[in-house]
C-alpha positions, 0 to 999 in steps of 0.5 A: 608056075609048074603044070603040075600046081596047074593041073592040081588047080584045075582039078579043084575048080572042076571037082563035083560038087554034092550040094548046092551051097547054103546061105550059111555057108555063104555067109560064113565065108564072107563075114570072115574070110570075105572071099568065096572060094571052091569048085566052079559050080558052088563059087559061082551059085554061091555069089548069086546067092549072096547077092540076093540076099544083099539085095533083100537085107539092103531093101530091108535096112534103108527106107526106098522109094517104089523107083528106087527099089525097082533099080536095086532089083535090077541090079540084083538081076543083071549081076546074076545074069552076068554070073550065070553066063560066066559060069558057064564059059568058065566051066568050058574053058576049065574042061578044055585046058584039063583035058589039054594037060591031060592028052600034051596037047596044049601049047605055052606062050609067054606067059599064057596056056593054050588048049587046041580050042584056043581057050586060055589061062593067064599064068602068074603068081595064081592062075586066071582065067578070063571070061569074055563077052559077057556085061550088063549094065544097070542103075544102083539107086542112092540108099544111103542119101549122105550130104555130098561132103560126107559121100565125098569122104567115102568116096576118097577112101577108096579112090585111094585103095581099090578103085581104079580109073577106067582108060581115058575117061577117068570113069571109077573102076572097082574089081573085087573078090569080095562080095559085099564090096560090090554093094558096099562101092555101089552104095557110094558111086550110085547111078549107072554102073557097067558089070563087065566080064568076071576073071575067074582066079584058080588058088589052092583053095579053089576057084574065086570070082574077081568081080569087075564094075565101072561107074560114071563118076569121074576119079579126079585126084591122082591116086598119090594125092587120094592115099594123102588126103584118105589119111586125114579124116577117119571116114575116107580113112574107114573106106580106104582100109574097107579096100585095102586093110589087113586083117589080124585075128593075133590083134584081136587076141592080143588086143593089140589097137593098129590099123594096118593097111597094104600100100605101094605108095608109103603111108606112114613112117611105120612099115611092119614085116609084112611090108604094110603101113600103120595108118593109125592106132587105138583112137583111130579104129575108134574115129572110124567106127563112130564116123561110119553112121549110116554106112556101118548099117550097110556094112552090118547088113552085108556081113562085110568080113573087114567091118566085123573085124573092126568091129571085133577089135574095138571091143577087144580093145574096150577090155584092155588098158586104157590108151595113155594120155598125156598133157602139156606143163611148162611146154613139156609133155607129160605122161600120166600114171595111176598108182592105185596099189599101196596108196591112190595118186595120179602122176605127171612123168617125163622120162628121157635118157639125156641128163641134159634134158631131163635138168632143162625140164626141171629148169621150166619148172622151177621157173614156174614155180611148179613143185617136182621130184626127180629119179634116176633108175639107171637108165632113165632120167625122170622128172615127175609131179604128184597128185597135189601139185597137178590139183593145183596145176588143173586151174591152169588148163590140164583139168581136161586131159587128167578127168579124161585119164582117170574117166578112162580108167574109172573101172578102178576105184582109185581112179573113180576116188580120185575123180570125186577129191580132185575134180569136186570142188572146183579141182581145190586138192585134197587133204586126205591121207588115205586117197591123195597122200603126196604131202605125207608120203616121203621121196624113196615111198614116191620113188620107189613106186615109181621105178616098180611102175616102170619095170627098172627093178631094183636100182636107187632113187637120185635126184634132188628131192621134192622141191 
């Protein structure tokens, strides 16, 4: 990095502060950026000013016992001891490398920047600068009381993002810029915890705190091993993606349902620009919030940044269009679609660009003696199945995936119309024109809702007719 980005940073850290930091200033950075960023002497006040309110909104939300509230206020107490000595060596360190740039007399070193006190600065892709000497050690009471298969799952999630493994005793090591991570890992590795000596980190924006914790649980599973088994249940899930997931304020806008999370190790076979992994989509965000339970209290008492976006983003998505569902007929999958202008029906359509596989479909169900049609737009074959004929088929098992199709869509009235035909009498189909309609709607009508339905224009239906 040049002196001279050096220099600009040192002087951001060290520039007067006016006025000691609100709690809603704190609170708004946390709750959307997550990272408290400026001058040494409002980053760190401000970071014990959060923590005390932490500490009254946890007492306030779980109902603790009078030993277990004397723990979480000594916590409370050591953290803020350990911030109120860094800052403190912090701010001497800061002054004596400025003035060092200022007079020439400092010296580089590899990678590090030496004032003549000896005081140092790590250079990397940021600036850090360590504080020594300073760590507490303190008791974080069990606030949650999870079943331990459940604390587990938490647990994993983030062995398999922020934690680390602390030499060879394999003791849990948290580090965080993140305020409420303090809080939100303590919670779930309670007991002794050691608070080691912050690094303070000098950015464009300002100075910030990354806040270092050792438990006395043990991590066991290799991180590999820990990343794979995260990705199986939505609640190690949650507390994998509370660690290293990204944030998008353009999914949120866009509605766009993705879990995305940053990774060394691969995670999934679909990678973005950004070099992060897609973990999941829409129904997953929806699993992580539902298996957050008592967690996601703690998580909205801290005003945590990535459980607000989370949060944000599912009730975006509540307002976009529904997830597709699909369902299984002759072994073959089957998209459904809803045709709610011009007429009221529910479609089952396969669409593929090989012939082939489109005729091998239609074959299955011909041999099930399943009526079908089938178009060809130009560029897609298609094989699909009208709304009496899935009436007919609901009998047969895919009852459950078309009520689900059209609750998810009961915002519409031809879904809602159709739920009450279809799904009334014990799924026997309908015969009004006016909502169902397939028997007396001719093959170009079906067909050519169709093609418009799947954006091809203006292209002929082919195929061989409704069977």
């Amino acid at each position: 990095m040049e002196l001279n980005k050096i220099k600009q940073r040192l002087e951001l850290a060290l520039r007067p502060v006016e006025k000691p930091p609100t709690l809603e200033e704190v609170l708004e950075q946390v709750s959307t950026h997550g990272v408290l960023r400026g001058p040494v002497d409002w980053v760190f006040p401000a970071w014990m000013l959060y923590v005390e309110y932490a500490t009254q909104k946890v007492a306030e939300a779980f109902l603790l016992s009078e030993e277990e509230r004397r723990q979480l206020l000594q916590f409370r107490d050591a953290v803020v001891d350990v911030l109120d000595k860094a800052q403190r060596q912090a701010k001497e360190k800061l002054q004596s490398l400025y003035r060092a740039l200022l007079d020439g007399t400092y010296r580089l070193e590899g990678d590090r920047l030496y004032a003549p006190d000896g005081a140092y600065a790590l250079l990397d892709k940021t600036t850090h600068i360590l504080i020594h000497g300073v760590s507490a050690a303190a008791r974080f009471p069990d606030v949650l009381k999870l079943p331990r298969e459940k604390l587990k799952l938490l647990q994993l999630g983030w062995e398999a993002s922020d934690e680390s493994r602390h030499g060879k005793s394999k003791y849990a090591k948290m580090k965080t810029s993140r305020p409420w991570q303090v809080f939100a890992w303590a919670a779930v590795r309670f007991g002794e915890i050691l608070i080691t000596a912050p690094t303070l980190n000098l950015t464009k924006d300002g100075a910030s705190i990354l806040f270092s914790l050792i438990s006395r649980w043990k991590i066991e599973t290799p991180k590999e091993e820990a990343v794979k088994k995260a990705l199986t249940n939505p609640t190690s899930t949650l507390t994998m993606w509370l660690g290293d997931g990204v944030k998008s304020e353009r999914s949120i806008r866009r509605r766009y349902a993705v879990v995305e999370i940053s990774s060394r190790i691969p995670l999934s076979p679909v990678k973005t620009r950004s070099n992060t992994y897609v973990g999941g989509r829409r129904e997953l965000i929806m699993q992580m919030l539902d298996a957050a339970q008592d967690y996601g209290r703690l998580l909205d008492a801290l005003r945590s940044d990535k459980w607000l976006y989370l949060k944000a983003l599912a009730e975006a998505l509540r307002h976009s269009r529904p997830p597709p569902v699909k369902i299984t007929i002759a072994g073959t999958t089957f998209g459904l679609r809803l045709q709610s202008h011009g007429g009221c029906a529910v479609y089952a359509v396969f669409r593929t660009r090989n012939e082939d596989e489109a005729r091998t479909v239609a074959v299955a169900l011909e041999e099930m003696k399943i009526r079908y049609n089938k178009l060809y737009d130009g560029k897609y074959h298609m094989v699909y199945i009208a709304t009496t004929e899935l009436a007919k088929l609901a009998k047969d098992g895919i009852a459950e995936g078309l009520i689900r199709f059209l609750q998810l869509r009961k915002d519409k009235p031809c879904a809602k119309r159709l739920l009450n035909l279809l799904f009334s009498n014990y799924f026997e189909p309908t015969r009004d024109p006016t909502a169902v309609g397939m028997e007396h709607r001719n093959q170009l009508e079906e067909g050519a809702w169709l093609l418009r339905a799947f954006g091809s224009g203006e292209s002929s239906v082919a195929g061989e007719g409704y069977r």
